[in-house]
C-alpha positions as a Markdown table, in Angstrom:
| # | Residue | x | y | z |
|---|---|---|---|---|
| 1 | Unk | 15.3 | -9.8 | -17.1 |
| 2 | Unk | 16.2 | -6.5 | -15.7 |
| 3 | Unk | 15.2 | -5.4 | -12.1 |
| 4 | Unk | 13.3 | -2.5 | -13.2 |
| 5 | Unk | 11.3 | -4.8 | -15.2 |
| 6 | Unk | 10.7 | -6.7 | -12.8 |
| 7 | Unk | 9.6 | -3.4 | -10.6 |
| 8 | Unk | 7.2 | -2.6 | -13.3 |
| 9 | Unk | 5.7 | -5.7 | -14.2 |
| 10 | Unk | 5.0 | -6.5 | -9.9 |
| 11 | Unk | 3.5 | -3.1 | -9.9 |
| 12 | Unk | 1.4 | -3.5 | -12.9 |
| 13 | Unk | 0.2 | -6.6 | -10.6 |
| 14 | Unk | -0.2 | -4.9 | -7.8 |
| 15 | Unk | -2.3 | -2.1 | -9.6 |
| 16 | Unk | -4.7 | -4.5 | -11.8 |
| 17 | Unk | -5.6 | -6.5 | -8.4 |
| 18 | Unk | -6.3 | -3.2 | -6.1 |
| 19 | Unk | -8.2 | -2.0 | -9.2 |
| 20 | Unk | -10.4 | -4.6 | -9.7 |
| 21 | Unk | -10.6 | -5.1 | -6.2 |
| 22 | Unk | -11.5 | -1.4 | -5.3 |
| 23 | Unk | -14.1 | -1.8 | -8.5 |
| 24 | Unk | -15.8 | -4.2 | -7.0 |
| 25 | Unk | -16.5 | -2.8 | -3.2 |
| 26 | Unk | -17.2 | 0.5 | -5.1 |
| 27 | Unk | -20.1 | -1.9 | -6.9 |
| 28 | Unk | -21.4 | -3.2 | -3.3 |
| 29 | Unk | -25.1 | -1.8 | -2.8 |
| 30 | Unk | -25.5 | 0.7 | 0.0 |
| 31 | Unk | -21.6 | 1.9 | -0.5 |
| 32 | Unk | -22.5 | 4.7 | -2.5 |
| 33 | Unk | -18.8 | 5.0 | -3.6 |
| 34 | Unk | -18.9 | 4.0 | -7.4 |
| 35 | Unk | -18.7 | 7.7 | -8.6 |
| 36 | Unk | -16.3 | 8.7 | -6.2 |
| 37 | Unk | -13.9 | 6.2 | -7.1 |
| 38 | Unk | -14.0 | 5.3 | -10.6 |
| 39 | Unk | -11.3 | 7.8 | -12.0 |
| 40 | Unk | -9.5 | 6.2 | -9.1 |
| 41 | Unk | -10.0 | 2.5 | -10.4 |
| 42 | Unk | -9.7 | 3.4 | -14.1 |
| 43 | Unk | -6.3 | 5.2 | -13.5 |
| 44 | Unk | -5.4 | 2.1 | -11.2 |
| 45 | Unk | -6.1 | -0.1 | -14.5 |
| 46 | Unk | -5.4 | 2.0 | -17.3 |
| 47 | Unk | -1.7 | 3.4 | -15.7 |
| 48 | Unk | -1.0 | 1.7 | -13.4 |
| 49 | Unk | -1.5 | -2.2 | -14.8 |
| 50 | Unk | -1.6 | -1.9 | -18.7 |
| 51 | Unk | 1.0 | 1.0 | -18.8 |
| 52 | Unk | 3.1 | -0.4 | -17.0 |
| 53 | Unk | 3.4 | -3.7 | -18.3 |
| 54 | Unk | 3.6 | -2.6 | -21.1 |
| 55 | Unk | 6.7 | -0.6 | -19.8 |
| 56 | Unk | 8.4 | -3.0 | -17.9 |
| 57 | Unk | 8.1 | -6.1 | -20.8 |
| 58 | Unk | 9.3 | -3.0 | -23.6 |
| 59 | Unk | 12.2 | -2.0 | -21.7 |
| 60 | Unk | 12.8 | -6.0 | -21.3 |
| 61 | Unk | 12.4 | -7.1 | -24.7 |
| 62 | Unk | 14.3 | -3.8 | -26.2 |
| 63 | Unk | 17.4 | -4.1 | -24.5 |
| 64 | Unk | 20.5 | -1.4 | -24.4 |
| 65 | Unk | 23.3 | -2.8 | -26.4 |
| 66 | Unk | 25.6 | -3.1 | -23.5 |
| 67 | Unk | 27.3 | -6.3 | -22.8 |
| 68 | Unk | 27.7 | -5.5 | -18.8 |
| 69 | Unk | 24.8 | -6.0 | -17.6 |
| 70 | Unk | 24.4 | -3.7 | -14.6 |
| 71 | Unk | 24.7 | -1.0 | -17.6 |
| 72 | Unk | 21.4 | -2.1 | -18.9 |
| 73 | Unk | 19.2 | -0.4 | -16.4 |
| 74 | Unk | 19.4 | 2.9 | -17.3 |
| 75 | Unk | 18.3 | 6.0 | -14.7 |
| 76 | Unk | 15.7 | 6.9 | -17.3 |
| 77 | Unk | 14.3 | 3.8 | -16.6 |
| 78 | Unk | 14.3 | 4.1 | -12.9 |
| 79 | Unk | 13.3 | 7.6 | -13.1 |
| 80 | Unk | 10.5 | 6.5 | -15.4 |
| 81 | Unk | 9.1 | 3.8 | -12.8 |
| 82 | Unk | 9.5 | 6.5 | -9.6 |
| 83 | Unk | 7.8 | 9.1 | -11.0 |
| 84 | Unk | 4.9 | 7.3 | -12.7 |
| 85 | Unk | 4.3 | 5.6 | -9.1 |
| 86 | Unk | 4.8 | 8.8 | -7.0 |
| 87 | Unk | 2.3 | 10.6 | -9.6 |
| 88 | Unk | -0.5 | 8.0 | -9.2 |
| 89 | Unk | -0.5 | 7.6 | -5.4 |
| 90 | Unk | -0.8 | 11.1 | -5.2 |
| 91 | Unk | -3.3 | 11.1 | -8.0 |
| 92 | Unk | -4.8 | 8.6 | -5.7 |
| 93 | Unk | -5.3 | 10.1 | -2.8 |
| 94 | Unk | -6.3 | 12.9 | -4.1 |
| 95 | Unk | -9.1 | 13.1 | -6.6 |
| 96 | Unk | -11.7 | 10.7 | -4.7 |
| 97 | Unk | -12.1 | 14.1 | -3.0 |
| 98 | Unk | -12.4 | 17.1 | -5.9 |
| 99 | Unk | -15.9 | 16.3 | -5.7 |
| 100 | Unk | -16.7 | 16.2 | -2.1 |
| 101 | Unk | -14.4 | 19.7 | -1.3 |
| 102 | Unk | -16.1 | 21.3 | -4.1 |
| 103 | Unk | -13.2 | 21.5 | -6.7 |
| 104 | Unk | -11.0 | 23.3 | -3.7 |
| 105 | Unk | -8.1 | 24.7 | -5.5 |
| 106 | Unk | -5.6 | 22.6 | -3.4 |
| 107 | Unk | -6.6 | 19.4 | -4.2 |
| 108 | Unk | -7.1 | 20.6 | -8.2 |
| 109 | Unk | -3.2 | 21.9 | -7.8 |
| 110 | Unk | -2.3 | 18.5 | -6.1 |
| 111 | Unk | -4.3 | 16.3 | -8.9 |
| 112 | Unk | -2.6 | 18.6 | -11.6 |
| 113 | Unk | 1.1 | 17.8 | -10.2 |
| 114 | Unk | 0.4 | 14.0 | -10.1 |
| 115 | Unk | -0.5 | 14.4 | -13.7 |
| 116 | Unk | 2.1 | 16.4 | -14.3 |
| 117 | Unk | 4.4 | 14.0 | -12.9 |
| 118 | Unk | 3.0 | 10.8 | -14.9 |
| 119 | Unk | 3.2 | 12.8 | -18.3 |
| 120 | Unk | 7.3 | 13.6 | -17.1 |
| 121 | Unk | 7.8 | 9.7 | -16.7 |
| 122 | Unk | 6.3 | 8.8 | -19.7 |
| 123 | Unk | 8.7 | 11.3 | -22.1 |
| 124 | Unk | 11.1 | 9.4 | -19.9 |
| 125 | Unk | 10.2 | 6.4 | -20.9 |
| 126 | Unk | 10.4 | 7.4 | -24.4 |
| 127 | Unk | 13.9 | 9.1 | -24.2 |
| 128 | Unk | 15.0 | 5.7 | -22.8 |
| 129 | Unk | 12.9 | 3.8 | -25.3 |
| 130 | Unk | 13.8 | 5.4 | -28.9 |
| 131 | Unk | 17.4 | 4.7 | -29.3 |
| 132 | Unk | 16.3 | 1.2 | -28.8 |
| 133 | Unk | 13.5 | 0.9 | -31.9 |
| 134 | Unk | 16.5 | 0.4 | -34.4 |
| 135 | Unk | 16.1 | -1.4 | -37.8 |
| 136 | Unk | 18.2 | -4.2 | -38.4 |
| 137 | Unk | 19.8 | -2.8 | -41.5 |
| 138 | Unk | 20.7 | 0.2 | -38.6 |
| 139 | Unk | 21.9 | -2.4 | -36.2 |
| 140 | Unk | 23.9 | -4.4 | -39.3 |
| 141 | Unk | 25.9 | -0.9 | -40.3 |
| 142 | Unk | 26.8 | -0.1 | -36.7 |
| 143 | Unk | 28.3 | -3.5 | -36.9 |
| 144 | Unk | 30.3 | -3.1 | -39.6 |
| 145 | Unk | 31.4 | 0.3 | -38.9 |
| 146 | Unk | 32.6 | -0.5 | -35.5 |
């Protein structure tokens, strides 16, 4: 299994866990958090777990066609997992407050980059991806032509 799976599929972890966690205390009466935080804990569930499992286990069970196997992880692949990760921590730690500053045009900017930067991993992830999705007949003529 490739490292950057790996990376994905711990993060996915990591993410589903906070999120539910975060879920719940924003569910505890008298905490008066729950619409504060759920775009937090849906992002937390919806990018960071399911998206990026199903990253990491893609990118695992559609591997390059290299036989050396440090040459499987590409740097799309690497880019992929940095910038979906640096876009929702920032995405994190930023939209619990466009409510509470009033929609302040710095923290609109700041949750607009982070979503800027998720959308740039995932067309990534595809450019990595799409060489990959071959048809065996594809695979079968490459074969016999090399």
């Amino acid at each position: 299994m490739p490292k950057v799976t790996r990376w994905f599929i711990k993060s996915g972890i990591f993410y589903f866990v906070t999120g539910v966690l975060l879920a719940l205390v924003a569910e505890i009466p008298g905490v008066h958090a729950g619409p504060i935080m759920l775009p937090v804990y849906w992002h937390m569930l919806v990018m960071g777990w399911i998206t990026q499992m199903i990253m990491g286990v893609s990118i695992w069970m559609f591997p390059r066609k290299y036989r050396d196997k440090k040459k499987r992880e590409s740097v799309l692949c690497w880019l992929s997992f940095w910038l979906l990760n640096s876009g929702l921590v920032l995405r994190f730690l930023s939209e619990p407050f466009l409510p509470i500053v009033q929609y302040n045009s710095a923290v609109v900017a700041t949750v607009l980059l982070s979503a800027f930067i998720q959308v740039l991993s995932i067309i990534f992830y595809v450019a990595e991806i799409w060489p990959r999705l071959q048809t065996p007949e594809k695979r079968k003529r490459k074969r016999t032509l090399a």
